[in-house]
C-alpha positions in Angstrom: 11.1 20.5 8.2 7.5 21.3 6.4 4.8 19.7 9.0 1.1 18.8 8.6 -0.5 19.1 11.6 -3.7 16.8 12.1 -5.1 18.3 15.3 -8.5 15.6 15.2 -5.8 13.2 15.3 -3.3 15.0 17.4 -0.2 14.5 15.1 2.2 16.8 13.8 4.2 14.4 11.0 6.8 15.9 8.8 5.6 16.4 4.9 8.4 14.1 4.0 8.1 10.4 5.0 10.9 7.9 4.8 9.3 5.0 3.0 11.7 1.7 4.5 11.2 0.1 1.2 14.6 0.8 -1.2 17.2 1.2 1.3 20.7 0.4 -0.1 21.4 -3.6 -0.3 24.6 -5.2 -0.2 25.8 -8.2 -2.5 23.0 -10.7 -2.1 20.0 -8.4 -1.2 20.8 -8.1 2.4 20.0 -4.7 3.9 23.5 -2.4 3.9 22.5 -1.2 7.6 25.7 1.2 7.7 24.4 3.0 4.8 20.7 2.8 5.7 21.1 4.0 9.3 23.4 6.7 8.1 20.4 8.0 5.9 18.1 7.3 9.1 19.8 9.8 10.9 20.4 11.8 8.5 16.6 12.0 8.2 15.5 12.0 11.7 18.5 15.1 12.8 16.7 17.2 10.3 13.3 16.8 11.2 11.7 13.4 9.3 9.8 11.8 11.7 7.2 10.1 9.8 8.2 6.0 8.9 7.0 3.4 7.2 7.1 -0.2 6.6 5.5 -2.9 6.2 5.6 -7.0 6.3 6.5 -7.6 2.8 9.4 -4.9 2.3 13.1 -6.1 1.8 11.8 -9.8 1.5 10.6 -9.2 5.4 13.6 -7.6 6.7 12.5 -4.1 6.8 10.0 -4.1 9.5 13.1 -5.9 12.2 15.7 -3.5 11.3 13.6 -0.6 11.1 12.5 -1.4 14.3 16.0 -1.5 15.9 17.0 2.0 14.0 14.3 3.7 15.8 14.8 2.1 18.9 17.8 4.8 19.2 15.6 7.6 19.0 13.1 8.7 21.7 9.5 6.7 21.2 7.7 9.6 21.6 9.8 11.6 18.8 8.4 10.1 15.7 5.6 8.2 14.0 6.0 4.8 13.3 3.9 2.9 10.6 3.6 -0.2 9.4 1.3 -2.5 7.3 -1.2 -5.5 7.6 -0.4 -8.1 3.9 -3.6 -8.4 3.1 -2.5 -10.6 0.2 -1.7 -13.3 2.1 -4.7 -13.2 5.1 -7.8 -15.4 3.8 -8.6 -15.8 8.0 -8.6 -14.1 10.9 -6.2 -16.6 12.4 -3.9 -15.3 9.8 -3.6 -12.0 10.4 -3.9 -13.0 14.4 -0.3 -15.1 13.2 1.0 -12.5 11.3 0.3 -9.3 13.4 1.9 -11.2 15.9 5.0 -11.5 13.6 5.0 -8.2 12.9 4.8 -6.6 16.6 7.9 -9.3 17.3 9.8 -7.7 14.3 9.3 -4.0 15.5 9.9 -4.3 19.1 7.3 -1.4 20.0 4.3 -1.1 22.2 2.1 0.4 19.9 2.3 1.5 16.7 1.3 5.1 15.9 -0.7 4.4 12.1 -1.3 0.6 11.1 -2.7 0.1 7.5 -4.5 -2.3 5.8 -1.8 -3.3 3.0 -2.8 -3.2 -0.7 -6.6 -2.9 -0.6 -8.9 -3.4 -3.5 -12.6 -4.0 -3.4 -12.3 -7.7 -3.5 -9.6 -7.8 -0.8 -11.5 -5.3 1.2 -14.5 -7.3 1.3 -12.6 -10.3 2.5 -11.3 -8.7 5.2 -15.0 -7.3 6.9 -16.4 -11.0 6.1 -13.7 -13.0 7.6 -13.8 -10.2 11.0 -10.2 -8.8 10.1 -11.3 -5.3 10.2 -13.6 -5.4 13.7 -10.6 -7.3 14.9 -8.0 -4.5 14.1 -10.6 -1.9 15.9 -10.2 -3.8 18.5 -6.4 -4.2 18.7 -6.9 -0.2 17.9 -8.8 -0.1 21.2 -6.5 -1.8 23.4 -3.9 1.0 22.3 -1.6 -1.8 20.0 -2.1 0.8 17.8 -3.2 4.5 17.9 -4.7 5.0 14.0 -5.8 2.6 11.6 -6.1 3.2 8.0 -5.5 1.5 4.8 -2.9 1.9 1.5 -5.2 1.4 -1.9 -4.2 -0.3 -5.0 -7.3 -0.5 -7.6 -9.9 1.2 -9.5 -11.8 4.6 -8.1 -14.8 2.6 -7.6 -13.3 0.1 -5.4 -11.5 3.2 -3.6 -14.7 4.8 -2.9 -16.2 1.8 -1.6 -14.1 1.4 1.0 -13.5 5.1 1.8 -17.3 5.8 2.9 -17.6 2.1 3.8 -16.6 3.6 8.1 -14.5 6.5 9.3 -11.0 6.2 8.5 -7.8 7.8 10.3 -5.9 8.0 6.9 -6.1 6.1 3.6 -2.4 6.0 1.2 -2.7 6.2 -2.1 -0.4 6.1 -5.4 -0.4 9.9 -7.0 2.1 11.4 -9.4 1.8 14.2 -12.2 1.3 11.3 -14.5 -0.5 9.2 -13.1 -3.8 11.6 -12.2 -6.1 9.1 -14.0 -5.0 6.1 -12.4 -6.1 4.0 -9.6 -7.8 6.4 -7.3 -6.3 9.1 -9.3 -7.0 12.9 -8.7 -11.0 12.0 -8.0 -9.8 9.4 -5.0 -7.3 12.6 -3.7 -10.7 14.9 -4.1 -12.6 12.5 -2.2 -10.2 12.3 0.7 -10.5 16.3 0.7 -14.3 16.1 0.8 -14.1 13.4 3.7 -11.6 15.2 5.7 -9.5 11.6 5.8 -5.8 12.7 6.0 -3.9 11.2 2.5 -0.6 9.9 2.1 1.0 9.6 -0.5 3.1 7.2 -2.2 5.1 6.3 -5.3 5.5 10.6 -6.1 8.4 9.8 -8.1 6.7 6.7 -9.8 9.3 4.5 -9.1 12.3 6.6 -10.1 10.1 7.2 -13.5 10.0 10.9 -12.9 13.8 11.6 -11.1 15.9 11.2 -14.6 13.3 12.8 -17.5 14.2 13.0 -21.1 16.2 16.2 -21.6 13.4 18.0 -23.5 11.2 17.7 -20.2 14.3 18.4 -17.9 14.7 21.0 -19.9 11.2 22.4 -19.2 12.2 22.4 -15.6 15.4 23.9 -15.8 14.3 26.8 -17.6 12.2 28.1 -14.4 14.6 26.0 -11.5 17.9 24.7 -12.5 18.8 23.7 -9.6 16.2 21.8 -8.9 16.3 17.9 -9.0 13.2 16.5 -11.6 13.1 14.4 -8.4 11.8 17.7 -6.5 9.6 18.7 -8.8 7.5 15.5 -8.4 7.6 16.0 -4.9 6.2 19.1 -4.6 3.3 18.5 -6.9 2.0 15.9 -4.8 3.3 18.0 -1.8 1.1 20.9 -3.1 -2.3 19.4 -3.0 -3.4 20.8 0.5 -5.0 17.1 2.0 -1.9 15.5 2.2 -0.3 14.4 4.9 2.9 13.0 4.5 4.5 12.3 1.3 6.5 9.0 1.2 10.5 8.7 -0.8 11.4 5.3 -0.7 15.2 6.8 -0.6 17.8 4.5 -1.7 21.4 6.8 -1.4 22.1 9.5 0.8 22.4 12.0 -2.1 18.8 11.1 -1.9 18.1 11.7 1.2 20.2 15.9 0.8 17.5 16.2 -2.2 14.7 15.5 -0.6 15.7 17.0 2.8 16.6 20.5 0.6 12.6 20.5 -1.0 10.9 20.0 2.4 12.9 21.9 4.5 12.0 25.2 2.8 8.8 23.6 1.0 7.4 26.0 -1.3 4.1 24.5 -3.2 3.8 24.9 -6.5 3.1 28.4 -7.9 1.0 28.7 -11.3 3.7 29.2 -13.4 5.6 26.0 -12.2 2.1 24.1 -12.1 2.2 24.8 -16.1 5.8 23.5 -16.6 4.6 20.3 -15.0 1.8 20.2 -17.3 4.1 21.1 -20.2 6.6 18.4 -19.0 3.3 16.0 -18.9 2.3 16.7 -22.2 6.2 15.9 -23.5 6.1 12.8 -21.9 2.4 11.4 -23.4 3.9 12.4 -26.7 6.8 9.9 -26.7 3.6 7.3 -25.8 4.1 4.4 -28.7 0.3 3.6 -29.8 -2.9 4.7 -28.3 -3.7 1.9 -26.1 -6.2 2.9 -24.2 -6.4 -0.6 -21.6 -9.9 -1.1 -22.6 -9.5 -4.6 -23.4 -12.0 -5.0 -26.0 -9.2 -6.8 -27.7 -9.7 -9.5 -25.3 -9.6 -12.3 -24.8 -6.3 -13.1 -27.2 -7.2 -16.6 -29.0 -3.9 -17.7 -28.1 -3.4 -15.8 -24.8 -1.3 -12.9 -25.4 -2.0 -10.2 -22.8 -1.9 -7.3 -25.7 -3.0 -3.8 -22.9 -0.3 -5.6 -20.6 2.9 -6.0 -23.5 1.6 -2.1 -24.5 1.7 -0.8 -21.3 5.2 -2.2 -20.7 6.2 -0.8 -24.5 4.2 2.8 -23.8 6.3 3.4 -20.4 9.3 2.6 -21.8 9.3 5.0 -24.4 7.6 7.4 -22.4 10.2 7.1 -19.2 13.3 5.2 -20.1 13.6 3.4 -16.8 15.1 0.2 -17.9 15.4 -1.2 -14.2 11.4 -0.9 -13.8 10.7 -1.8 -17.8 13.3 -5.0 -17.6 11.5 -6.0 -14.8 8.6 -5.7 -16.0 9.2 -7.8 -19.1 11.0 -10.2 -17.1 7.9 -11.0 -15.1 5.3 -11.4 -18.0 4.0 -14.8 -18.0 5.5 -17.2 -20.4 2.1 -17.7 -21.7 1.1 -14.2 -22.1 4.0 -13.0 -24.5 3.6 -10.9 -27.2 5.8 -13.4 -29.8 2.8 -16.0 -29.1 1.0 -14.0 -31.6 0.0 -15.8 -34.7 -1.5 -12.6 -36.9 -5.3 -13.8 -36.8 -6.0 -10.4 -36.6 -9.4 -11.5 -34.4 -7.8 -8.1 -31.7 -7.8 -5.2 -34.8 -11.2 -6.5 -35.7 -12.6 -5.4 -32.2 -9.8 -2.4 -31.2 -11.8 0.8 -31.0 -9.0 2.9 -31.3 -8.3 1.3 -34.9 -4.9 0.4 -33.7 -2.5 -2.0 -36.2 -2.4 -4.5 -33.1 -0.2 -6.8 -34.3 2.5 -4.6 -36.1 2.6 -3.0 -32.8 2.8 -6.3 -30.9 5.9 -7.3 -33.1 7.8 -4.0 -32.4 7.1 -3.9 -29.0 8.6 -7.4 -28.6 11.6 -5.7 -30.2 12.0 -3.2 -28.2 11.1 -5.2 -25.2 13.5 -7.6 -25.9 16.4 -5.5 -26.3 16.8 -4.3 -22.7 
């Protein structure tokens, strides 16, 4: 198994993380422990020794039964991560009451990286004016646990505010092949480099977005690797990029778990010749993009509510990746009130769109399309 050796921080973690976030569920949403410890030490016997978890994961459960999986491995044999909610901490007596939770779920004595969960700048500077962040220091200090970083949802901006804001152990960031613009993006990853604050990455795979690819891009893959997984080939772009540390698969099946194990147990990066299939394959899959929203939101407010950048972004990423479990979802969750079929045809969005875009033709078909899954 590929490792990154940290030597300022005096950790050797595997390349390939097990993110304790999709394991396999039985009837009901329960956890299938057979299945999930199976995959565990499948994992752990071939070298993965980087976990994580966190409060919120498997409605709560994770963090308890990831806790008791490790417990049968030797403590000192693997690295153990979990995450503060910072979500749902507006005090320092609730992250006092929640840390407290946590450390009664895992069952360890310390922790080897704890993160503050979900940062943006807002949530950031709630946690340094309420004392959350000189508190964790000094849980930090009393050896509760050994690194403290955070995991970053939200613009660049915010992301580098809190990146130079103190020295960090680690930071974990969203990064795919499609997703280079978003978030902290490539510029947040370059950052990281320039700071020499180890990166970990998450969502490679965009939530399953990337593992089953329309068969032109597949094909595109296939042409220089066809036995590789399109799975693989989004791990080993993010894999590539010489400042990360771990890459986290939230790994749901054990055929999973063989895939992922086969690309980081002979881990080759990305030569330049693959590196242009994945921008080929990138290029396929902005073509199959619907309209040009660009999430500017000049269009907004909607007179009547509708959030038009939300309903295209839906409609976009379903064309562009097919993934009806993640689209339905998403359309699922759109607030009542923000609905694209509350659109009365004023026209008041086209009037200020500066991509000249037919707003409400596309609002219509979208809703169509939408709809349908």
């Amino acid at each position: 198994m590929e490792r990154r050796a940290q030597k300022h921080l005096g950790v050797e973690p595997s390349l390939l993380g097990f993110g304790c976030m999709r394991f396999p569920t039985l009837e009901g949403g329960a956890i299938d422990e057979a299945q999930a410890m199976a995959m565990l030490d499948r994992a752990y016997q071939s070298g993965v020794n980087y976990f994580d978890t966190a409060y919120f994961y498997h409605n709560g459960k994770s963090e308890e039964f990831v806790g008791r999986a490790l417990a049968r491995y030797p403590r000192e044999s693997y690295y153990l991560t979990s995450k503060l909610p910072t979500t749902l901490i507006h005090s320092l007596e609730d992250a006092k009451r929640i840390y407290a939770e946590q450390r009664e779920r895992l069952q360890k004595d310390y922790l080897d990286f704890f993160l503050l969960h979900n940062l943006n700048g807002t949530r950031w500077r709630e946690m340094v004016d309420i004392g959350v962040v000189d508190w964790c220091l000094e849980r930090q200090a009393a050896g509760e646990f050994r690194h403290f970083g955070f995991s970053f949802h939200g613009s660049y901006e915010d992301f580098h505010e809190i990146l130079t804001a103190r020295t960090w152990d680690c930071c974990q960031i969203q990064l795919n092949y499609m997703d280079t613009e978003e978030q902290a993006g490539l510029r947040g990853y370059r950052l990281t480099e320039e700071l020499g604050v180890p990166l970990i990455i998450m969502e490679p795979v965009k939530g399953g977005s990337l593992a089953v690819p329309p068969d032109d891009v597949m094909a595109v893959f296939n042409t220089l690797r066809p036995e590789a997984s399109a799975s693989s080939w989004a791990l080993r772009w993010a894999a590539s990029l010489p400042n990360v540390m771990t890459v986290l698969s939230g790994m749901s099946t054990m055929e999973q778990v063989e895939d992922n194990l086969a690309t980081f147990n002979m881990f080759q990066p990305l030569n330049e010749e693959e590196q242009a299939a994945v921008d080929r394959a990138t290029a396929l899959f902005r073509e199959k993009v619907r309209n040009g929203c660009t999430a500017c939101r000049y269009c907004m407010p909607c007179p009547v509510g509708v959030d038009i950048p939300g309903t295209f972004r839906l409609w976009n990423d379903w064309a562009m990746y097919q993934n009806k479990r993640r689209s339905k979802s998403g359309w699922k969750d759109m607030d009542d009130d923000k609905r694209p079929q509350l659109c009365v045809s004023c026209g008041a969005c086209e009037t200020k769109c500066p991509q000249g875009l037919p707003i409400r033709e596309d609002l219509a078909r979208a809703r169509q399309e939408l709809e349908r899954l």
